[in-house]
Biopython code that builds the backbone (N, CA, C, O; Angstrom):
import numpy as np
from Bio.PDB.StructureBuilder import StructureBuilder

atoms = [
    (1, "UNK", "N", (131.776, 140.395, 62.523)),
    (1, "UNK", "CA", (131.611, 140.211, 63.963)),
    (1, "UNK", "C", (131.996, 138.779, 64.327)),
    (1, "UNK", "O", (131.413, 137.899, 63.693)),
    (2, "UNK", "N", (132.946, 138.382, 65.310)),
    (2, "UNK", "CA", (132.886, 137.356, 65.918)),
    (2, "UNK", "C", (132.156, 136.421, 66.163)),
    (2, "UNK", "O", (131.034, 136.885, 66.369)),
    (3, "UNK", "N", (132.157, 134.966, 66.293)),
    (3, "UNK", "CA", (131.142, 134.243, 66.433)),
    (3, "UNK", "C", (130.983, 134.162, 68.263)),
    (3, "UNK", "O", (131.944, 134.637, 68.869)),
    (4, "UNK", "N", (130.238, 133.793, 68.816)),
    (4, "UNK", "CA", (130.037, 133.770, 69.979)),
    (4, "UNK", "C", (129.373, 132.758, 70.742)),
    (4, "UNK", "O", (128.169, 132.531, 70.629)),
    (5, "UNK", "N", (130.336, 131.992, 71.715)),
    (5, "UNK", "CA", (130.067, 130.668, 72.069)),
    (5, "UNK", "C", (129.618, 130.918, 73.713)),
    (5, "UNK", "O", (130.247, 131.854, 74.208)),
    (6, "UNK", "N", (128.719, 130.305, 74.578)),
    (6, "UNK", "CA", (128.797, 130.006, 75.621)),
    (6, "UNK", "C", (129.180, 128.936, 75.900)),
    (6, "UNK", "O", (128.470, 127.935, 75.803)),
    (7, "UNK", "N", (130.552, 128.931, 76.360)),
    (7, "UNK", "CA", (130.884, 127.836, 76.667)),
    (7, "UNK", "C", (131.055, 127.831, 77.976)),
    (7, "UNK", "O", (131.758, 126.915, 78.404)),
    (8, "UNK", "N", (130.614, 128.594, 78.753)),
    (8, "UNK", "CA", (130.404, 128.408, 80.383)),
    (8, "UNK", "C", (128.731, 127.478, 80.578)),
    (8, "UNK", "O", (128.488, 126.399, 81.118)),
    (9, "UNK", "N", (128.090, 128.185, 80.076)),
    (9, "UNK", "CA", (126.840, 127.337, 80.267)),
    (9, "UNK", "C", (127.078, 125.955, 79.645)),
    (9, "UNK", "O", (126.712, 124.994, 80.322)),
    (10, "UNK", "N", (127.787, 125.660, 78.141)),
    (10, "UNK", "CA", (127.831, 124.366, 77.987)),
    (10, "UNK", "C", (128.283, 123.116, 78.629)),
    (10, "UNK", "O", (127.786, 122.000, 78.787)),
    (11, "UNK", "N", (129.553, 123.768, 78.989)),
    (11, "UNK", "CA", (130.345, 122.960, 80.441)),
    (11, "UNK", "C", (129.271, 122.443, 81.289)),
    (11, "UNK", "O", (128.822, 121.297, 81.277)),
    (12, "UNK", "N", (128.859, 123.574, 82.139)),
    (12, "UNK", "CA", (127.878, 123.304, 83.146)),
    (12, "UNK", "C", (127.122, 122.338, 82.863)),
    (12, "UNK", "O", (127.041, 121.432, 83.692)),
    (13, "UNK", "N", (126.258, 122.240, 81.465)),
    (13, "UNK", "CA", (125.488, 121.313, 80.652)),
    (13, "UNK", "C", (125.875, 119.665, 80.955)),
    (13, "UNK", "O", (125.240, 118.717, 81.419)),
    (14, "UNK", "N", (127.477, 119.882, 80.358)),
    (14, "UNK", "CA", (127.790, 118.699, 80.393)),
    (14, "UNK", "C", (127.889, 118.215, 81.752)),
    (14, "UNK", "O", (127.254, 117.274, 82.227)),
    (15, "UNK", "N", (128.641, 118.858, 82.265)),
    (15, "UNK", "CA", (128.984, 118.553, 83.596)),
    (15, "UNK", "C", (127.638, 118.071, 84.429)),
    (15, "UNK", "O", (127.927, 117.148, 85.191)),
    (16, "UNK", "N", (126.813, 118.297, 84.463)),
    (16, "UNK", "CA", (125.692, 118.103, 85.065)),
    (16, "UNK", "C", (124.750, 117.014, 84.340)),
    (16, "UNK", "O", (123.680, 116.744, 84.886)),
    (17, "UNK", "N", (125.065, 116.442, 83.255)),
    (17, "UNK", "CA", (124.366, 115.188, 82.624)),
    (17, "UNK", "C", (125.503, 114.395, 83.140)),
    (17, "UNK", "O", (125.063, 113.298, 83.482)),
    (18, "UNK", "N", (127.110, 114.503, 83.396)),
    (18, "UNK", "CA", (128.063, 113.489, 83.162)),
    (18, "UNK", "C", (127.669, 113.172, 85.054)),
    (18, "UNK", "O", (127.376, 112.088, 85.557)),
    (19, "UNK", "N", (127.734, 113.849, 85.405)),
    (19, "UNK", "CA", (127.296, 113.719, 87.388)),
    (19, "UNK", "C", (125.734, 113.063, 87.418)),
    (19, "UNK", "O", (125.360, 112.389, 88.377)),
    (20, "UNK", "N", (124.953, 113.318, 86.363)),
    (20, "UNK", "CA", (124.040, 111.970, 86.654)),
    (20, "UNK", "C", (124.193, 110.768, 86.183)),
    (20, "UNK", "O", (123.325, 109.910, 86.343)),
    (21, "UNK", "N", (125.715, 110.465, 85.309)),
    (21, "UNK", "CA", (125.842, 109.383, 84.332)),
    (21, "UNK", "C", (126.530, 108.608, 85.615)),
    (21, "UNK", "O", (126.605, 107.383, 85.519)),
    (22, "UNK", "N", (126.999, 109.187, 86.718)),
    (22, "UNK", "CA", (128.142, 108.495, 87.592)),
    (22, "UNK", "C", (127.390, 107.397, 87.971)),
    (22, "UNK", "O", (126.219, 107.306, 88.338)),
    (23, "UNK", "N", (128.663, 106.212, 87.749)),
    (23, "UNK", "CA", (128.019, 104.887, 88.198)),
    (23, "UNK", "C", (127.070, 103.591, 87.273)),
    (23, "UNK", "O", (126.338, 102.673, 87.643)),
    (24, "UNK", "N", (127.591, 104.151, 85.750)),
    (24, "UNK", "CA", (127.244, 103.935, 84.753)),
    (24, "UNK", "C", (128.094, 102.898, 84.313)),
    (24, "UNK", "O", (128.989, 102.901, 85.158)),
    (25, "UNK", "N", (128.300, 102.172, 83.640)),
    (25, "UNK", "CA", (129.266, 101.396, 83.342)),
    (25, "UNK", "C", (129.792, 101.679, 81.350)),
    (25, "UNK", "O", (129.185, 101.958, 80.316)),
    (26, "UNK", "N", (131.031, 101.431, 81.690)),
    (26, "UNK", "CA", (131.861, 101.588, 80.483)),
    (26, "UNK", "C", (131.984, 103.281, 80.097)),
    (26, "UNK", "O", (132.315, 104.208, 80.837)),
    (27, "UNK", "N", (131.523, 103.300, 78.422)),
    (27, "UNK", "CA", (131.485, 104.966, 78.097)),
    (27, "UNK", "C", (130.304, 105.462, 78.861)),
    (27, "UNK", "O", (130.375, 106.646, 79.187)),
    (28, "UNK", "N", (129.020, 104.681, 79.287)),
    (28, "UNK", "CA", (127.663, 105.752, 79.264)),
    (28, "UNK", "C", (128.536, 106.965, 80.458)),
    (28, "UNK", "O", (128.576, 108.192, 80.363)),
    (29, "UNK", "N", (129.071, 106.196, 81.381)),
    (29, "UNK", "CA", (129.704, 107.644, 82.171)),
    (29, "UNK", "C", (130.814, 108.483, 82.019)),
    (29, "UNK", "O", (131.004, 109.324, 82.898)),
    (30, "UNK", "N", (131.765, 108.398, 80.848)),
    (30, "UNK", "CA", (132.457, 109.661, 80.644)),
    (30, "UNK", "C", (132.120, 109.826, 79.519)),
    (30, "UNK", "O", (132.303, 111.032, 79.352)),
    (31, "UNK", "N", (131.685, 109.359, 78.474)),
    (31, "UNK", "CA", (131.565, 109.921, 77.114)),
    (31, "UNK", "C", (130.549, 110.598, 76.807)),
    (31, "UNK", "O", (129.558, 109.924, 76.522)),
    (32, "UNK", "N", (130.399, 112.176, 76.745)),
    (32, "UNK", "CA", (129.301, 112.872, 76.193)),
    (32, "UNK", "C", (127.855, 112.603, 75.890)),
    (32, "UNK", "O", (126.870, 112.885, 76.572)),
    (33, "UNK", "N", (127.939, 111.925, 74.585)),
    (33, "UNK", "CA", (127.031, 111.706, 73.528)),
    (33, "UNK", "C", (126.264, 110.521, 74.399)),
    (33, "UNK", "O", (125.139, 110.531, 74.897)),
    (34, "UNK", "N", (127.234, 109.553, 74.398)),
    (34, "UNK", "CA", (126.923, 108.416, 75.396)),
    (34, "UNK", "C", (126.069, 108.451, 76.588)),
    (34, "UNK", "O", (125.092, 107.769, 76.895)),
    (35, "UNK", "N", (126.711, 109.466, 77.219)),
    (35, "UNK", "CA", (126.395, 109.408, 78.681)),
    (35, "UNK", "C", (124.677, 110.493, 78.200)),
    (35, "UNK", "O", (123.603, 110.300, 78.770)),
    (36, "UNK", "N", (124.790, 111.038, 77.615)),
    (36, "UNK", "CA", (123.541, 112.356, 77.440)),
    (36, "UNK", "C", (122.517, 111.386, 76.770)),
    (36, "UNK", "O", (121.387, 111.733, 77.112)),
    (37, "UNK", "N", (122.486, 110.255, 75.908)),
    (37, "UNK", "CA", (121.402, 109.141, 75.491)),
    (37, "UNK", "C", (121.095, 108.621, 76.648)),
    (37, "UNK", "O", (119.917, 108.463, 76.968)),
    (38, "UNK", "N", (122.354, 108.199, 77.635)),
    (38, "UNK", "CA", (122.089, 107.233, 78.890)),
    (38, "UNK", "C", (121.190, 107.677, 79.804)),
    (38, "UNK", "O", (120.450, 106.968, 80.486)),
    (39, "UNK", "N", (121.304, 109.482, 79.810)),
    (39, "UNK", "CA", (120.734, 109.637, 80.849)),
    (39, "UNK", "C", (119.227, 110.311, 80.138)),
    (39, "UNK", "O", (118.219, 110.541, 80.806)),
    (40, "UNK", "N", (119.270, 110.392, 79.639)),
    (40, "UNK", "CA", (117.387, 110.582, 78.489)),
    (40, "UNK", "C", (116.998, 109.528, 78.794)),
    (40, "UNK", "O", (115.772, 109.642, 78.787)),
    (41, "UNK", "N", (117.231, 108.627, 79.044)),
    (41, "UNK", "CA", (116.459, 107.351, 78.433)),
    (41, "UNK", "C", (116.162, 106.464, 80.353)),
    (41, "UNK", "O", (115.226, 105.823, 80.832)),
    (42, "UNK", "N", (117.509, 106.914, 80.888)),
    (42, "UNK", "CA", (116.528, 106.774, 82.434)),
    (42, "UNK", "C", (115.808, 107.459, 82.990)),
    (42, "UNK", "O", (115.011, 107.049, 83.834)),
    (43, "UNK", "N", (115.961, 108.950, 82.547)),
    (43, "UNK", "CA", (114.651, 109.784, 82.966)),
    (43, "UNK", "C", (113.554, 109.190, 82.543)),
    (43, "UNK", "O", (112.671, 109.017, 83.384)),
    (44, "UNK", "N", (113.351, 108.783, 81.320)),
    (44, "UNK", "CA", (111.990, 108.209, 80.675)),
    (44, "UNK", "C", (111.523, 107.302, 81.932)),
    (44, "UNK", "O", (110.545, 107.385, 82.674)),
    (45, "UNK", "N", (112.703, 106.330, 81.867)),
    (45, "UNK", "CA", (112.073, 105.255, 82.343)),
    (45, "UNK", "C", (111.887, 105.108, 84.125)),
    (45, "UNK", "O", (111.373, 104.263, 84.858)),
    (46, "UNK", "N", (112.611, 106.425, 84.345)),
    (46, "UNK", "CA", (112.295, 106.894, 86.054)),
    (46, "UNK", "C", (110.741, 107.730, 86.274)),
    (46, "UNK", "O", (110.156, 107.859, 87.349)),
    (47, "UNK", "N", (110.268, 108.258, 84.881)),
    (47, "UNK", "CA", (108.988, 109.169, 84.391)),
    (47, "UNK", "C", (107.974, 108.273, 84.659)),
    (47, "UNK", "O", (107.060, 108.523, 85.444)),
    (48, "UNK", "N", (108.135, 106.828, 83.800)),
    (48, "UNK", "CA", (107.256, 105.801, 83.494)),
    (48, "UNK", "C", (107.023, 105.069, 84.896)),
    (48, "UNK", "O", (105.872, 104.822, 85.259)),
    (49, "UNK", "N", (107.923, 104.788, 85.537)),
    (49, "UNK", "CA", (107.546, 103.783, 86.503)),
    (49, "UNK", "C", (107.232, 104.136, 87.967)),
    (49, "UNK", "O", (106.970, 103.367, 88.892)),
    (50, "UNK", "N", (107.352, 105.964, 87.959)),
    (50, "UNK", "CA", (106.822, 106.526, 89.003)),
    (50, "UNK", "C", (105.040, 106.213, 89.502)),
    (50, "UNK", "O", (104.328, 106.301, 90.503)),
    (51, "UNK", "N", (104.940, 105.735, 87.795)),
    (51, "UNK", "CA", (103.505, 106.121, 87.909)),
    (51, "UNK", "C", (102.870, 104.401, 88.076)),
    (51, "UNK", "O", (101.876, 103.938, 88.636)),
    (52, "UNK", "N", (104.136, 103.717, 87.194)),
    (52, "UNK", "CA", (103.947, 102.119, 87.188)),
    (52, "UNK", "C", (103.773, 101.386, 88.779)),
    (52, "UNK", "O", (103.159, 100.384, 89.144)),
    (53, "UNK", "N", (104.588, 102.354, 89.491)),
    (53, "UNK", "CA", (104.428, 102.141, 91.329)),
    (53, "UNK", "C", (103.504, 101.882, 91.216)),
    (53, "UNK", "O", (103.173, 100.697, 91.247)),
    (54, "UNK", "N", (102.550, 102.973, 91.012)),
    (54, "UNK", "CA", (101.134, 103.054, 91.827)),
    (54, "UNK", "C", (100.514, 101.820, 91.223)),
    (54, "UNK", "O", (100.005, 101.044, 92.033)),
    (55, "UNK", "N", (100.471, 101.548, 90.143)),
    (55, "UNK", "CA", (99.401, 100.946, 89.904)),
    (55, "UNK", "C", (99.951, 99.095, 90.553)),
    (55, "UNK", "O", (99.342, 98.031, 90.445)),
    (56, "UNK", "N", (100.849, 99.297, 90.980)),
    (56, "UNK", "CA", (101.991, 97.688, 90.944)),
    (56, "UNK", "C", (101.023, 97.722, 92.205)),
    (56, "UNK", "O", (100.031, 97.052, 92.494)),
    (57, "UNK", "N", (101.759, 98.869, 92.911)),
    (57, "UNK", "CA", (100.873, 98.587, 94.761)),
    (57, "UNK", "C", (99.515, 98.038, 94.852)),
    (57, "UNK", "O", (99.159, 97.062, 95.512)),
    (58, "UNK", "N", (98.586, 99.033, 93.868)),
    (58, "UNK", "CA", (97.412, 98.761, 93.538)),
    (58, "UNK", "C", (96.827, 97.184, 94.040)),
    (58, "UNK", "O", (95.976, 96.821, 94.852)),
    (59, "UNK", "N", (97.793, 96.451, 93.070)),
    (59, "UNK", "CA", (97.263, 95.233, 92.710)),
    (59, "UNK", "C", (97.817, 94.548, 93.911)),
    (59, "UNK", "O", (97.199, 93.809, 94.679)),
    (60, "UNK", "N", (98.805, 94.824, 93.952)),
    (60, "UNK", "CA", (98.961, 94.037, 95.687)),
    (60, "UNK", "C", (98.248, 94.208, 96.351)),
    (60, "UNK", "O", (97.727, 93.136, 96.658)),
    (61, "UNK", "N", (97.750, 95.159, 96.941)),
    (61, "UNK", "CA", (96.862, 95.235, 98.189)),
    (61, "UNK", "C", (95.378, 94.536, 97.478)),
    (61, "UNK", "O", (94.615, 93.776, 98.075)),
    (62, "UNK", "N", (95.292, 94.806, 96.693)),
    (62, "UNK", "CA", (93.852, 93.954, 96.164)),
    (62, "UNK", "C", (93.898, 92.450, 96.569)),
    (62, "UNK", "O", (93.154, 91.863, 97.356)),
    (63, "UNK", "N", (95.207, 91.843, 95.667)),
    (63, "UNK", "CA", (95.584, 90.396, 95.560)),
    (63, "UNK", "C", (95.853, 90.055, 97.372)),
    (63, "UNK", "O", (95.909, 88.831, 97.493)),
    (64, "UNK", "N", (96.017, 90.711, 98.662)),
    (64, "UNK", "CA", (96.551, 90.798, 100.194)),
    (64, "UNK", "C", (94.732, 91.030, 100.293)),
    (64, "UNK", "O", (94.190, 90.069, 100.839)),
    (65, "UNK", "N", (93.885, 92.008, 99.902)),
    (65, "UNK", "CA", (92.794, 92.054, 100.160)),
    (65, "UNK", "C", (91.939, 90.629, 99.861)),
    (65, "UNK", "O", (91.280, 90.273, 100.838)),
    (66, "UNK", "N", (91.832, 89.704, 98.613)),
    (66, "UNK", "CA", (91.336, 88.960, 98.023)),
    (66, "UNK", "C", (91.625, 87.902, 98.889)),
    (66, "UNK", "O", (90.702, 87.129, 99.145)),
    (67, "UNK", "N", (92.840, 87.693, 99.446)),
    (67, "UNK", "CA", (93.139, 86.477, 100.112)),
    (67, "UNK", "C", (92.624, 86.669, 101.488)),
    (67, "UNK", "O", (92.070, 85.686, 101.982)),
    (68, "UNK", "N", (92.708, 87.859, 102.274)),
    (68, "UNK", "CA", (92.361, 87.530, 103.385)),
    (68, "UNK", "C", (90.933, 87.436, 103.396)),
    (68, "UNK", "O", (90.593, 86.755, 104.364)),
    (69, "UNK", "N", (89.800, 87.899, 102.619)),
    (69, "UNK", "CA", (88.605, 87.851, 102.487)),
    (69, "UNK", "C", (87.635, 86.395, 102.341)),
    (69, "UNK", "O", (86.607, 85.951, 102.850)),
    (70, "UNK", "N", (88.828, 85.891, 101.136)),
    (70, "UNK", "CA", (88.605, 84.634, 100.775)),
    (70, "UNK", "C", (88.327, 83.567, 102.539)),
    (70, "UNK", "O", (87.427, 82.928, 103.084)),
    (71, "UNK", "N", (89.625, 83.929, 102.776)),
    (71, "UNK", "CA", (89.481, 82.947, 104.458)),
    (71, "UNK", "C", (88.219, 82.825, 105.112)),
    (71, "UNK", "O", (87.812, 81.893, 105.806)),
    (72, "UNK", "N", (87.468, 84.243, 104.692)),
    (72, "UNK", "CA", (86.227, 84.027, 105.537)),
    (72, "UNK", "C", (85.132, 83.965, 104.523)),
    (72, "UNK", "O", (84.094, 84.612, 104.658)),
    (73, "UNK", "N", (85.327, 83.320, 103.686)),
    (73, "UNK", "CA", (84.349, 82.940, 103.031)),
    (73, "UNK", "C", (83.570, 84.354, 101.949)),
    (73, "UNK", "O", (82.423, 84.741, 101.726)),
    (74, "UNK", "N", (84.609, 84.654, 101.624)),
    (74, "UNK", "CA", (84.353, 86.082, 100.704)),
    (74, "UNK", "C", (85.152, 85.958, 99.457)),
    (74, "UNK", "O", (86.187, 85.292, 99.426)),
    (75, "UNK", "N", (84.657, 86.626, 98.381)),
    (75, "UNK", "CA", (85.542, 87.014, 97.425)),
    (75, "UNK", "C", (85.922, 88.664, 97.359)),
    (75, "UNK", "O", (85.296, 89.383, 98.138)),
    (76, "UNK", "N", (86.664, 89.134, 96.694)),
    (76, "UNK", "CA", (87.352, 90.543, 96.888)),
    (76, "UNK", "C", (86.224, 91.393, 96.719)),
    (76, "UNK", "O", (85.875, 92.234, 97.548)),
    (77, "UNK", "N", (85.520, 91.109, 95.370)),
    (77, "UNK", "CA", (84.637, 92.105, 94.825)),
    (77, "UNK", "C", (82.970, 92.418, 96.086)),
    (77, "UNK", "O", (82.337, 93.421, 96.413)),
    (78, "UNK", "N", (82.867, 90.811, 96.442)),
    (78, "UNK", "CA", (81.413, 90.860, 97.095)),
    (78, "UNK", "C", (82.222, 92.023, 98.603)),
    (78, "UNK", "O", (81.628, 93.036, 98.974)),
    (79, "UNK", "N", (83.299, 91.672, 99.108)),
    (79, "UNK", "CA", (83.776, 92.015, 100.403)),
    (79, "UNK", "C", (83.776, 93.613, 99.655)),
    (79, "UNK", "O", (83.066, 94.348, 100.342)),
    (80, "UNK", "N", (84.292, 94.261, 98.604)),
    (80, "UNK", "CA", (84.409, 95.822, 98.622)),
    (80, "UNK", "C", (82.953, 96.266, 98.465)),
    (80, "UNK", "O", (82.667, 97.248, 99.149)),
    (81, "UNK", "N", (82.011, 95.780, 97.744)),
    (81, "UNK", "CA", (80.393, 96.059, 97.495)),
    (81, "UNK", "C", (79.704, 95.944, 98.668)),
    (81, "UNK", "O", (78.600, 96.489, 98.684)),
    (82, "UNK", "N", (80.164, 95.222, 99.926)),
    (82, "UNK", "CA", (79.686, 95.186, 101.117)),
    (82, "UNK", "C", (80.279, 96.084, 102.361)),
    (82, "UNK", "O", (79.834, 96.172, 103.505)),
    (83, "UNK", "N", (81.686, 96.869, 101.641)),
    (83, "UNK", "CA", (82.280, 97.704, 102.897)),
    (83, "UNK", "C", (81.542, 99.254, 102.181)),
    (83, "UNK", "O", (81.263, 100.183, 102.939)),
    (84, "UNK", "N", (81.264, 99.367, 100.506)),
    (84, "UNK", "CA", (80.584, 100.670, 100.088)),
    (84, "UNK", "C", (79.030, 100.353, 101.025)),
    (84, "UNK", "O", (78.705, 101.168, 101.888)),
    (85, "UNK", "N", (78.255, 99.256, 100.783)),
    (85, "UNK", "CA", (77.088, 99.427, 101.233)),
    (85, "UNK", "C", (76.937, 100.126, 102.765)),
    (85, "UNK", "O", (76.424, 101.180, 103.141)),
    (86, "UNK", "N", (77.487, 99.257, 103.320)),
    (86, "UNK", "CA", (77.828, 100.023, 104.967)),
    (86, "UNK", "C", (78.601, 100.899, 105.266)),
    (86, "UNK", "O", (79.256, 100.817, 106.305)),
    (87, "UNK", "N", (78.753, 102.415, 104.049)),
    (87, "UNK", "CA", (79.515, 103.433, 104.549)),
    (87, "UNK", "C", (80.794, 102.992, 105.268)),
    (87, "UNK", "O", (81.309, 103.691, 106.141)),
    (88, "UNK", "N", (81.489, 101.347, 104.723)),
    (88, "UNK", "CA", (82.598, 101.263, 105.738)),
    (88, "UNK", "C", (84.221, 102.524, 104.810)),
    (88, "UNK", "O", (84.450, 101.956, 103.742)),
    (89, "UNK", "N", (84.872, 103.388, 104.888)),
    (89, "UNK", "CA", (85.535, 104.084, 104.381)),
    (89, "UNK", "C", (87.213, 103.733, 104.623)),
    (89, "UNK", "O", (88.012, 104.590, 105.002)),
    (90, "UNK", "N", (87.474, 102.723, 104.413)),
    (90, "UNK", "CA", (88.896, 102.248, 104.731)),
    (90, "UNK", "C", (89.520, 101.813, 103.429)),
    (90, "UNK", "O", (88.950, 100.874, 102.874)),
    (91, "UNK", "N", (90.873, 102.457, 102.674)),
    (91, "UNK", "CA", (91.288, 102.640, 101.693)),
    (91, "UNK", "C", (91.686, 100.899, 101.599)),
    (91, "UNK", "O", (91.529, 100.164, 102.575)),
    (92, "UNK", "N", (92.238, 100.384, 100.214)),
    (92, "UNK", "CA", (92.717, 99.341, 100.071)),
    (92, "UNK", "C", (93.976, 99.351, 100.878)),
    (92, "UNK", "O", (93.954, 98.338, 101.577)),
    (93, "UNK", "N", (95.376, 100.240, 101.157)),
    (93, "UNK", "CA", (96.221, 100.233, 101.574)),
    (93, "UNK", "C", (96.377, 100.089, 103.476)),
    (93, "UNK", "O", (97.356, 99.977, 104.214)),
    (94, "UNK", "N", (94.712, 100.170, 103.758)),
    (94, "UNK", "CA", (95.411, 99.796, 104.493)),
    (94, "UNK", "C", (94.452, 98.959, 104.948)),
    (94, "UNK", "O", (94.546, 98.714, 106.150)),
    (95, "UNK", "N", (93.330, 98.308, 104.222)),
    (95, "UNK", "CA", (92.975, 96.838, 104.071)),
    (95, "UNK", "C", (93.767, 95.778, 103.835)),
    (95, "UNK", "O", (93.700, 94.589, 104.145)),
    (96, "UNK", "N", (94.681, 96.562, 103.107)),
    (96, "UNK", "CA", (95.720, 95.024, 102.759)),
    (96, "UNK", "C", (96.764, 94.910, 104.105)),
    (96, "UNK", "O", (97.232, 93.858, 104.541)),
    (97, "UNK", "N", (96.963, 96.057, 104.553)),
    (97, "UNK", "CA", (97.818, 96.026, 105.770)),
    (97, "UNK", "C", (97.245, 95.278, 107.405)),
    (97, "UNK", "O", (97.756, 94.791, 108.414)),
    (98, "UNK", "N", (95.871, 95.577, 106.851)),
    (98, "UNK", "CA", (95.462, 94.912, 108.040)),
    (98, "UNK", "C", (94.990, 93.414, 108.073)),
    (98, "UNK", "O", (94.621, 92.663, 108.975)),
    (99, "UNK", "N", (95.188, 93.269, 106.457)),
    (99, "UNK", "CA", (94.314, 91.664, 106.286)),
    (99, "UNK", "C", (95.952, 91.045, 106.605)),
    (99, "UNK", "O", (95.777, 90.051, 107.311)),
    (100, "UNK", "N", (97.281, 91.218, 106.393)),
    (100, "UNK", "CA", (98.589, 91.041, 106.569)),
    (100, "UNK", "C", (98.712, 90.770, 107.914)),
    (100, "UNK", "O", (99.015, 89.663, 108.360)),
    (101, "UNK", "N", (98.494, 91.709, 108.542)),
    (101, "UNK", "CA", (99.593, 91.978, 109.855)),
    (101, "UNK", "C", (98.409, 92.082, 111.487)),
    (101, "UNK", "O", (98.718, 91.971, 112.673)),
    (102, "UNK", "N", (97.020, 92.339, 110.819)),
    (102, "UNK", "CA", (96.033, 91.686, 112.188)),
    (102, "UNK", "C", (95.199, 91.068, 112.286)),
    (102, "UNK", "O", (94.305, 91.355, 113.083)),
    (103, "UNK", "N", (95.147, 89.777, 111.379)),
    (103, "UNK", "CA", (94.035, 89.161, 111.190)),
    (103, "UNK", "C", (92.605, 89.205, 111.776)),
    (103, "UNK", "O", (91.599, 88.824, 111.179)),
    (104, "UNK", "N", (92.654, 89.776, 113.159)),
    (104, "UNK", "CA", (92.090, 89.506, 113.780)),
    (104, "UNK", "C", (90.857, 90.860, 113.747)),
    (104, "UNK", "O", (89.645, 90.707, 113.899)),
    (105, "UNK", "N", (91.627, 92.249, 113.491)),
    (105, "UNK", "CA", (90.830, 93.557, 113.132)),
    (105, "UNK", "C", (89.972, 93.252, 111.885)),
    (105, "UNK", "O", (88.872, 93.799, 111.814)),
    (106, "UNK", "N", (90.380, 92.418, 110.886)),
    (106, "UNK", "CA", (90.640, 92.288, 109.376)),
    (106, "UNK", "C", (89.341, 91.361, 109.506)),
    (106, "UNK", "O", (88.455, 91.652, 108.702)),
    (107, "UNK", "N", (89.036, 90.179, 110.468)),
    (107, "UNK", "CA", (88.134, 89.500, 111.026)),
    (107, "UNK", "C", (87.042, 90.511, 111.266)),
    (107, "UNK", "O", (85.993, 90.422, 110.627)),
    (108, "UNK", "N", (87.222, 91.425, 112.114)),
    (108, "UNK", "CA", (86.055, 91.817, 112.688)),
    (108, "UNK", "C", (85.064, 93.022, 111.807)),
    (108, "UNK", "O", (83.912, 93.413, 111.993)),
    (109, "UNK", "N", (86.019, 93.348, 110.875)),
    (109, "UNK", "CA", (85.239, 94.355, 109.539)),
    (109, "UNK", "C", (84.503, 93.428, 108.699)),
    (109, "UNK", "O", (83.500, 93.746, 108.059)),
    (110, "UNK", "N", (85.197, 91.898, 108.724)),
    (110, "UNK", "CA", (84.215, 91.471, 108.069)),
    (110, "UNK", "C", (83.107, 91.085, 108.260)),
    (110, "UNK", "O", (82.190, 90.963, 107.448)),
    (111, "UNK", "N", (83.146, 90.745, 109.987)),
    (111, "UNK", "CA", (81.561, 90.537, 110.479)),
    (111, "UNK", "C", (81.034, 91.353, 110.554)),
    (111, "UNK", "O", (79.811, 91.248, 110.465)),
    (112, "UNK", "N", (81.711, 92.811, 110.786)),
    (112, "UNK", "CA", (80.871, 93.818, 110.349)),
    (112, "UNK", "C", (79.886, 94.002, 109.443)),
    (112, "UNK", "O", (78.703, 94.221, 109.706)),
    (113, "UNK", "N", (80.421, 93.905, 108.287)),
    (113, "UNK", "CA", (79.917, 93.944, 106.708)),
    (113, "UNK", "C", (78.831, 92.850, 106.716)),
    (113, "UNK", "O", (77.670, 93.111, 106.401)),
    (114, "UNK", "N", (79.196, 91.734, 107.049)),
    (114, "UNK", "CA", (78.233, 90.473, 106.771)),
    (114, "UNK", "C", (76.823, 90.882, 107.600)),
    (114, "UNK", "O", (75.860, 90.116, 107.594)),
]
sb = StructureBuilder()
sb.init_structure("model")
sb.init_model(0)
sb.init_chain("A")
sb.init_seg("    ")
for serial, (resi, resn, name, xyz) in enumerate(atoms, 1):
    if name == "N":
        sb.init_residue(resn, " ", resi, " ")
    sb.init_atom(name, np.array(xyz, "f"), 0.0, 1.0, " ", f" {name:<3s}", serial, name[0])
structure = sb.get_structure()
């Protein structure tokens, strides 16, 4: 019996790792082998840092939280232990947005709290 190749699906295969290699420099974008390591290895690292976002933002809005708190005579930790005590429910994201961009709202949660 004949041996039996799909070579319609393999094409496709390639064809569809070499169209995510576009824009690659040198072989990683036409050469096979090349381009199919190139593109394993940015999935990984598109896998990894989806998640690396979150935690990057994280720390910004903390470090945007810490500073505007500080101004009024707060540190980050006493200012979040004082917005849980008073049921205040406002996420870091958009504590940090408001300690940024309205000082003045960002002011008045904290006399709240105090």
């Amino acid at each position: 019996m004949p041996r039996s190749v799909n070579s319609v699906a393999k094409r496709a295969r390639r064809k569809r790792v070499l169209k995510q290699a576009k824009g690659y420099f040198g072989r990683r974008k036409n050469v096979w082998t090349v381009a199919k390591n190139a593109v394993d290895k940015a999935m990984q690292y598109a896998y990894r840092d989806r998640r690396n976002k979150k935690r990057t933002f994280r720390a910004l809005w903390i470090t945007r939280i810490n500073a505007g708190a500080r101004e009024h005579g707060l540190s980050y930790s006493k200012f979040m232990g004082l917005l849980k005590a008073n049921n205040i429910e406002l996420n870091r994201k958009v504590l940090a947005d408001l300690a940024m961009n309205d000082p003045k709202a960002f002011k008045a949660i904290i006399d709240k709290v105090k």
